[in-house]
N, C-alpha and C positions, 0 to 999 in steps of 0.2 A: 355328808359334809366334812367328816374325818379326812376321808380320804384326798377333799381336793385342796383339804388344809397340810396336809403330809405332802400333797403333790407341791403346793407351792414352796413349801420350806428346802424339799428336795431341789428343785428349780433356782431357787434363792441362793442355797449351798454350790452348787454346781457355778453362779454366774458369778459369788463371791471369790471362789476360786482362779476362775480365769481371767477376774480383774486382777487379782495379786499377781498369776504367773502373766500377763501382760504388762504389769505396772513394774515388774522385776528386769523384764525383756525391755521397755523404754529406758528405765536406769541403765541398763548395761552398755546400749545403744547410746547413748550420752557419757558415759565415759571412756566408750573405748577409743584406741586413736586415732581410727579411723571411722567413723560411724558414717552411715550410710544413712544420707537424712532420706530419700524416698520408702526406706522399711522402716525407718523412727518414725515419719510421718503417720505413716499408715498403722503402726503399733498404736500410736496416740490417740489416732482419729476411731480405731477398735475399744479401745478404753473406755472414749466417751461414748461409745454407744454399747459397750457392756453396763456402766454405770447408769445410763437412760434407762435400759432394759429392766436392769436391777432395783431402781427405785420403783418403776412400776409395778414389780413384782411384790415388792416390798407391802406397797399398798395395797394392791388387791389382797395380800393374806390378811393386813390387819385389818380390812373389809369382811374379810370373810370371819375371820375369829371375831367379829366384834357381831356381827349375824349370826354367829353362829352360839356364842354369849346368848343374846338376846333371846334365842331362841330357847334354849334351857332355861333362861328364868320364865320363860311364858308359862 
């Protein structure tokens, strides 16, 4: 159970990541002078489905640590 608690945190860090370097790539894309709204869109539209992803992930670990709690007090 360690280990798919390790596994998710890894997964968690990793999508935490790529929302930031995505969320950096939209700002930049909105201020530069020429932005290119079909790659902003698409930056955007990745964001929101890193963030979808990430919340899910989010859950299943606190699902699992809260099972896996449970489980050590039995």
């Amino acid at each position: 159970m360690g280990d798919l608690i390790s596994e998710y945190t890894e997964l968690l860090q990793q999508q935490e990541l790529r929302i930031q370097t995505v969320s950096a790539e939209i700002e930049a894309l909105k201020t530069s002078q020429n932005p290119s709204s079909a790659r902003l869109e698409e930056a955007m539209e990745e964001c929101s489905r890193l963030k979808y992803r990430f919340n899910i992930l989010s859950r299943a670990l606190q699902k699992e640590r809260a099972r896996c709690g449970h489980s050590e007090v039995n």
